[in-house]
KOLDO-781861 format. One record per residue (C-alpha): residue number from 1; residue in three letters; y, x, z. Coordinates in Angstrom, 3 decimals, padded with zeros to 6 digits. Example, Ala and Ser with C-alpha at 12.3 -4.5 7.8 and 13.67 -1.06 7.14 Angstrom:
<rs>
R resi resn        v        u        w
R    1  ALA -004.500  012.300  007.800
R    2  SER -001.060  013.670  007.140
</rs>
This chain:
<rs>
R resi resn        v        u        w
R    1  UNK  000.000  000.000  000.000
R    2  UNK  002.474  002.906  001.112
R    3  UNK  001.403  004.673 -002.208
R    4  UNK  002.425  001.099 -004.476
R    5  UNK  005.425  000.961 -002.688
R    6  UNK  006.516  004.630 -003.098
R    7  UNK  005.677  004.793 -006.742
R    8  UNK  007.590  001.267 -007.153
R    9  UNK  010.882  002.539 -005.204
R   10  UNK  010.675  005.794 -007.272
R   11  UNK  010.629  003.780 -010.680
R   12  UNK  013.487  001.301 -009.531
R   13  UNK  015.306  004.873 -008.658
R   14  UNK  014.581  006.150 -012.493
R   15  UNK  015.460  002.686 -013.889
R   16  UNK  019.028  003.041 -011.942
R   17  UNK  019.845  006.478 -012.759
R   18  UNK  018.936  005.883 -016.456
R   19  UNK  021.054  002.280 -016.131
R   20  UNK  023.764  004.475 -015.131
R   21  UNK  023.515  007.366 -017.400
R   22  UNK  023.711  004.397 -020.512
R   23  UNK  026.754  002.792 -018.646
R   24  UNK  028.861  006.250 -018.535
R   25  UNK  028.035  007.356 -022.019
R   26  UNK  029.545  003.761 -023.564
R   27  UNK  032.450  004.184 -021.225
R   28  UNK  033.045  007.478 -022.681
R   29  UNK  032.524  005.661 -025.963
R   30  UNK  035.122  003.264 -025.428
R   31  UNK  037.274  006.055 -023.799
R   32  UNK  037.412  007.856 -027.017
R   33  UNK  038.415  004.917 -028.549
R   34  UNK  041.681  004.137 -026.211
R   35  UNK  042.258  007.682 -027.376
R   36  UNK  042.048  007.266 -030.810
R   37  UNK  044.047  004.239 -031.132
R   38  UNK  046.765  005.120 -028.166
R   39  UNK  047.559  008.217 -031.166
R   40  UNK  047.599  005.687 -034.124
R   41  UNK  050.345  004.395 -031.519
R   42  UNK  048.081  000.545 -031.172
R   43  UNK  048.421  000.296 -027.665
R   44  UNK  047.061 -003.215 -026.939
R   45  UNK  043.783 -002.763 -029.257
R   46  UNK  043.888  001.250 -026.465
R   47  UNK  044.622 -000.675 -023.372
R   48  UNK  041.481 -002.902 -023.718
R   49  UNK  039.292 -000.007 -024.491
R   50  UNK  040.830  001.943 -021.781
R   51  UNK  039.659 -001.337 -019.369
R   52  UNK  036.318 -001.880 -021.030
R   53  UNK  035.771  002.235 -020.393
R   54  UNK  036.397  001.230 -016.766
R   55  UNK  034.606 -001.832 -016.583
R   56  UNK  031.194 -000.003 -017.692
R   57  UNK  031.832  003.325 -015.874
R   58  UNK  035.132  003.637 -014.116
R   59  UNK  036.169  007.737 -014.129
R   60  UNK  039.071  009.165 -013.393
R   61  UNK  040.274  009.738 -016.582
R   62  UNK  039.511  006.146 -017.704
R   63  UNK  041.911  004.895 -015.052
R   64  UNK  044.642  007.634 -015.170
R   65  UNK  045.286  007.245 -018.699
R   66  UNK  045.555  003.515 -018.717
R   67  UNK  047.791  003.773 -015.758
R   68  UNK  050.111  006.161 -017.901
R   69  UNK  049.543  003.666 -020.960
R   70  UNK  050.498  000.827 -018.719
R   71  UNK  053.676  002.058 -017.150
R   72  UNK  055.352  002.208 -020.338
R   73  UNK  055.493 -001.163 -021.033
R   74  UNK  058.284 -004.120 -019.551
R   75  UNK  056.130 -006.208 -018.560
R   76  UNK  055.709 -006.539 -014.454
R   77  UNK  051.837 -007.738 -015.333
R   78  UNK  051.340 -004.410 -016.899
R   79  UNK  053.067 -002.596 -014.149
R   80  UNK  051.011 -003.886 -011.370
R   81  UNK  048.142 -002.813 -013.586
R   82  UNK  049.245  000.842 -013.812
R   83  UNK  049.847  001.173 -010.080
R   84  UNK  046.292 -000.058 -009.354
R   85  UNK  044.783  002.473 -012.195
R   86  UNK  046.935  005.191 -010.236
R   87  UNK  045.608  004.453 -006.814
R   88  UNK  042.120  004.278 -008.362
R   89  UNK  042.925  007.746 -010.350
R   90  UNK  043.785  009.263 -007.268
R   91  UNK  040.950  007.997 -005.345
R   92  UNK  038.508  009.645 -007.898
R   93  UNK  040.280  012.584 -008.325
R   94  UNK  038.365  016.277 -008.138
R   95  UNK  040.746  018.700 -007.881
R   96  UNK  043.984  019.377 -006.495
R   97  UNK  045.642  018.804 -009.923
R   98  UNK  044.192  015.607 -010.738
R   99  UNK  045.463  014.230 -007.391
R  100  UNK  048.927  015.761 -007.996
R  101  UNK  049.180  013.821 -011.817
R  102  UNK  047.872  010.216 -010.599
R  103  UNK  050.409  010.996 -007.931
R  104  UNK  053.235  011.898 -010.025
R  105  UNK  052.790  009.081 -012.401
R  106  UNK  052.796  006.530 -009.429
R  107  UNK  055.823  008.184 -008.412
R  108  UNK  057.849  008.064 -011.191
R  109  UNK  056.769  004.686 -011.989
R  110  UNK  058.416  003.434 -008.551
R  111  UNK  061.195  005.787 -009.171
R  112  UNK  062.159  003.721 -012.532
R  113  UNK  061.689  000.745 -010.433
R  114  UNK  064.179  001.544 -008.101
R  115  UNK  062.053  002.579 -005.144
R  116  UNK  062.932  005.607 -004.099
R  117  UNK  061.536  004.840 -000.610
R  118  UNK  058.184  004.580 -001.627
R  119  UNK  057.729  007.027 -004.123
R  120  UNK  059.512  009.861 -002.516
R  121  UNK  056.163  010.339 -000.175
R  122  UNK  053.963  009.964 -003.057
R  123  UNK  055.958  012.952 -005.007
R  124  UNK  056.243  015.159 -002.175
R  125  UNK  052.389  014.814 -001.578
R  126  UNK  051.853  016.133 -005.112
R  127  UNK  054.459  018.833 -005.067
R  128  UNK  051.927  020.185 -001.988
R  129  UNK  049.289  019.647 -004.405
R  130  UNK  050.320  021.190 -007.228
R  131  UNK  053.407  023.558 -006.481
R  132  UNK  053.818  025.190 -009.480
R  133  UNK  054.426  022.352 -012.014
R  134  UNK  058.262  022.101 -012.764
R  135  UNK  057.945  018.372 -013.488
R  136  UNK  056.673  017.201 -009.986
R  137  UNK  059.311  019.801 -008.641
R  138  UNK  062.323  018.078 -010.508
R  139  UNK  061.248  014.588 -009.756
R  140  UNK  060.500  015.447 -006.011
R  141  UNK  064.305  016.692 -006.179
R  142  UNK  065.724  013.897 -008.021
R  143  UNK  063.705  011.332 -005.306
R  144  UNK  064.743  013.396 -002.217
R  145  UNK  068.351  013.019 -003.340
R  146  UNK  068.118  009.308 -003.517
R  147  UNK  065.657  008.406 -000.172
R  148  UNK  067.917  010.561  001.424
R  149  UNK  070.970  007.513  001.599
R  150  UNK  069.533  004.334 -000.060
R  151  UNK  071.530  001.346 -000.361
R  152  UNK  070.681 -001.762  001.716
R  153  UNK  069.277 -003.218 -001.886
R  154  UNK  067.046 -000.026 -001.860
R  155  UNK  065.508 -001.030  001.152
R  156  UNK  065.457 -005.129  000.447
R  157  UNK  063.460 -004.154 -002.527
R  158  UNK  061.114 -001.579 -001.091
R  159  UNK  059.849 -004.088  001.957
R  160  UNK  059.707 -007.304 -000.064
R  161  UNK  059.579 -006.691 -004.103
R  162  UNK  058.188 -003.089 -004.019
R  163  UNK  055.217 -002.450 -006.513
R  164  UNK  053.686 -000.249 -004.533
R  165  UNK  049.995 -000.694 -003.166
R  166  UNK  048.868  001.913 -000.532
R  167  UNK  046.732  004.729 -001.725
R  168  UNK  042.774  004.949 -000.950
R  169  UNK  040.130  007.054  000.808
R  170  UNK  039.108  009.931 -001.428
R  171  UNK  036.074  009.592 -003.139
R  172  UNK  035.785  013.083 -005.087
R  173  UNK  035.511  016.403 -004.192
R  174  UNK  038.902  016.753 -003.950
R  175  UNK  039.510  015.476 -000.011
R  176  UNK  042.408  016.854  001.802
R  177  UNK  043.930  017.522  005.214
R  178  UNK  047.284  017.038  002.890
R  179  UNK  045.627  013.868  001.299
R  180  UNK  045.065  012.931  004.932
R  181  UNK  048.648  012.785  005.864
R  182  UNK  049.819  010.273  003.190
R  183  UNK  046.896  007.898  003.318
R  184  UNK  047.596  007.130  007.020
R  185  UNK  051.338  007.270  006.619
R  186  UNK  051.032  004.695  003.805
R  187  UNK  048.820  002.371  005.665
R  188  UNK  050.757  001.623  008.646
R  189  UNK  049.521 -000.716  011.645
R  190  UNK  050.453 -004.796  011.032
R  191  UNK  049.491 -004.596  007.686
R  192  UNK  052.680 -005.776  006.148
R  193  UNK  054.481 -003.959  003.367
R  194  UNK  056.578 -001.126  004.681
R  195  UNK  059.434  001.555  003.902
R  196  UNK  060.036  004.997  005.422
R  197  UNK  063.656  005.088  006.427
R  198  UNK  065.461  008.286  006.574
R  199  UNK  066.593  008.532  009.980
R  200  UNK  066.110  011.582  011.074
R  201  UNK  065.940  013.049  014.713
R  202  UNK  067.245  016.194  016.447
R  203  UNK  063.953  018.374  017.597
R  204  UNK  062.642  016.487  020.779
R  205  UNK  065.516  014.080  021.310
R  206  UNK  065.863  010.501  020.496
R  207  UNK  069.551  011.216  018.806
R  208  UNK  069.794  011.027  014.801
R  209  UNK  070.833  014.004  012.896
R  210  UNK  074.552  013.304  011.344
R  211  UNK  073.461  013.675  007.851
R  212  UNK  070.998  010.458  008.112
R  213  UNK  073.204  008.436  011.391
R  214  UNK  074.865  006.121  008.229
R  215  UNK  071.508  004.725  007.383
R  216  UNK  071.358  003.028  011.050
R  217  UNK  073.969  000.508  009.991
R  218  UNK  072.492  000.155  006.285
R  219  UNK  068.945 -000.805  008.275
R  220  UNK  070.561 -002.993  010.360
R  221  UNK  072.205 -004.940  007.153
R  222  UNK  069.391 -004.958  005.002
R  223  UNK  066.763 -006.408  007.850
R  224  UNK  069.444 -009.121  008.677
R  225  UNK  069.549 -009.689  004.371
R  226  UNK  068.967 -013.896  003.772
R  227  UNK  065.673 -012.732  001.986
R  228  UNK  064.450 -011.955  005.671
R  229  UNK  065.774 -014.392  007.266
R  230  UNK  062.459 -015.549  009.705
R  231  UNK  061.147 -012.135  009.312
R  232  UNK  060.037 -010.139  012.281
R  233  UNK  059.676 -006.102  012.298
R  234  UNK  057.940 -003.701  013.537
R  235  UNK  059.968 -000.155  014.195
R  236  UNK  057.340  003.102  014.129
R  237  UNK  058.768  006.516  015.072
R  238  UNK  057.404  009.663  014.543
R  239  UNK  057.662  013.154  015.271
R  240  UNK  056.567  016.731  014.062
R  241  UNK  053.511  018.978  015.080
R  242  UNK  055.381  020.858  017.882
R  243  UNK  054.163  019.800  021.597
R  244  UNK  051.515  017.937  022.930
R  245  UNK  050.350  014.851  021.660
R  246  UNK  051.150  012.616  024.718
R  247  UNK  054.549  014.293  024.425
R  248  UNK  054.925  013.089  020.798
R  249  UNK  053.672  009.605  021.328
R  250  UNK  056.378  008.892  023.845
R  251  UNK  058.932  010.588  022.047
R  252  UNK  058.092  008.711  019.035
R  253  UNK  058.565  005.481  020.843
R  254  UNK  061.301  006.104  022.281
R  255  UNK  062.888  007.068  019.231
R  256  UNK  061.785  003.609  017.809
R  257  UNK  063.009  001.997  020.766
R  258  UNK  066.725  003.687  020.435
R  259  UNK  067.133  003.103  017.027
R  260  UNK  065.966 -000.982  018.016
R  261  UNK  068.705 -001.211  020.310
R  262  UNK  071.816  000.085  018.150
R  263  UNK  070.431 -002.071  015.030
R  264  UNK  069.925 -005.254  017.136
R  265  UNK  073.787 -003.664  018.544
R  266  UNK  075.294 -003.754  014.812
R  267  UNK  073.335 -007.304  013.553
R  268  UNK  072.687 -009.344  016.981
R  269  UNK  070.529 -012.202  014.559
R  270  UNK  067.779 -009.579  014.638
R  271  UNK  067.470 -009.365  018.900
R  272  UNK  063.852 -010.787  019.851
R  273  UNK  062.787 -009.291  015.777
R  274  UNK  061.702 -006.312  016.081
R  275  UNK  059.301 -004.849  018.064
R  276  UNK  058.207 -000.694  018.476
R  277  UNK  055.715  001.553  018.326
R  278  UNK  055.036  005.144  018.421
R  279  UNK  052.609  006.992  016.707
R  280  UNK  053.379  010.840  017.777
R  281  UNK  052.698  013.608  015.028
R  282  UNK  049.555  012.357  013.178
R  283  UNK  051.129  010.630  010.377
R  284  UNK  053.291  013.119  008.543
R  285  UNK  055.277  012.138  005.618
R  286  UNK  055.631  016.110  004.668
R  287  UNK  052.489  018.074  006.010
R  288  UNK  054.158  021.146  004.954
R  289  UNK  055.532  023.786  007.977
R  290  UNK  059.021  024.994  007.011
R  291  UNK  062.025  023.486  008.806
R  292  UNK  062.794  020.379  005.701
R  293  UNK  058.899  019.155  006.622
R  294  UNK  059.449  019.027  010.019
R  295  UNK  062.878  017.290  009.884
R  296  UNK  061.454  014.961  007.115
R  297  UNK  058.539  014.126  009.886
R  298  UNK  060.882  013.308  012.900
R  299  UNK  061.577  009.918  011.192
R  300  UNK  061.659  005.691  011.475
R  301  UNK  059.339  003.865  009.846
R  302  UNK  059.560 -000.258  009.265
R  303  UNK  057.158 -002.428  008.495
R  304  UNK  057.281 -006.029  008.465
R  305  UNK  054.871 -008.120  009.880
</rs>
């Protein structure tokens, strides 16, 4: 009976494996075919091959390239489909590289919608993946300049219209401490859609640095916006890697706490709206070492709930 059994498991085993191997070799079919038409410049007849690639054996390449297909085009259906194909990209990613161009792609895709808040973390992930490419570089600096003082529309649009979707657990080779970083920091407790905030604290101190203190009052506007009106919020502070971790989680909520206070101070609709939360050093936006990482770390983050 063992021996039936064992010969019948091995044969369902062959039967998969060979199920498979026939799956990926039409999906590269089809990929080849996205290819071919995406240069005769027919991009519906490549974005359907691109999708039936997936559908019989999704790869990495299958979903970047539709994702980069799919960005270029106006309409918001096609968007949402290229910022799924770039979380999937990244997700199957197998070296450092392949991470940094899903990432980039996302990145800029936010960037042209406006979104600096959300696709700042993404860019600076990849520039830590993939240092060298002068791309990622100039639209890391182009982003930085913009999440550094967004408008109160900025932030409206990156809690309640943004595109983006929060990346997933690697599933290549290519897993990361770095990786590890932005995956937590982009899936925040509550669940709700969310927005780093520059605001930006002096090392071990709940007071904000003077070149991010003006984005207090633009929080406090935004949150009290009519398309929030109901809305309750959840403040998260952070810190950096220096000191102890039960030093950083009460620093970190104190922070939120501080920064509660003077925006409930400056829109008084928002008292009994927003609560806190500290989560210490263990989601870093920047999980670089120099002095810009650790500033960039010692930060607000909102979510809505």
């Amino acid at each position: 009976m063992r021996t039936k059994l064992a010969i019948c498991v091995t044969v369902t085993m062959f039967y998969f494996i060979d199920s498979r191997a026939a799956d990926c070799e039409l999906g590269g079919r089809y990929l080849s075919l996205a290819q071919d038409r995406l240069t005769n410049h027919q991009e519906d007849e490549a974005m359907a091959f691109y999708q039936q690639s997936i559908d019989s054996c999704p790869t990495y390449d299958a979903y970047e390239e539709l994702g980069e297909l799919a960005a270029k085009s106006p309409q918001q259906s096609d968007k949402e489909k290229a910022v799924s194909a770039f979380v999937a990209a990244h997700s199957r990613a197998s070296t450092p590289k392949d991470q940094a161009r899903s990432l980039q792609h996302y990145a800029a895709l936010l960037n042209q919608e406006d979104d600096p808040q959300n696709a700042y973390p993404l860019i600076v992930q990849a520039r830590t993946l993939d240092p060298e490419n002068p791309d990622i570089a100039a639209l890391a600096k182009e982003l930085e300049n913009k999440y550094q003082h967004p408008t109160k529309e900025q932030t409206v649009r990156a809690m309640r219209y943004s595109l983006f979707q929060p990346l997933k657990a690697q599933e290549g080779k290519a897993t990361m401490a770095a990786n590890d970083g932005i995956s937590k920091h982009q899936t925040p407790s509550g669940g709700g859609p969310s927005a780093t905030v520059p605001i930006n604290f002096e090392t071990g101190s709940t007071s904000v640095d003077a070149y991010t203190r003006p984005n207090i009052a633009m929080l406090a506007h935004a949150l009290a916006d009519s398309s929030m009106e109901g809305r309750e919020f959840t403040f998260i502070g952070h810190s950096d890697i220096r000191g102890d971790d039960q030093f950083n989680l009460g620093l970190s909520l104190e922070r939120a706490e501080a920064i509660s206070q003077k925006v409930v101070a400056l829109e008084p609709s928002l008292k009994g709206r927003i609560h806190v939360e500290g989560h210490g050093s263990r989601e870093p936006i920047d999980t670089g070492t120099d002095d810009r990482a650790l500033r960039a770390n010692r930060r607000l983050q909102v979510v809505i709930k």
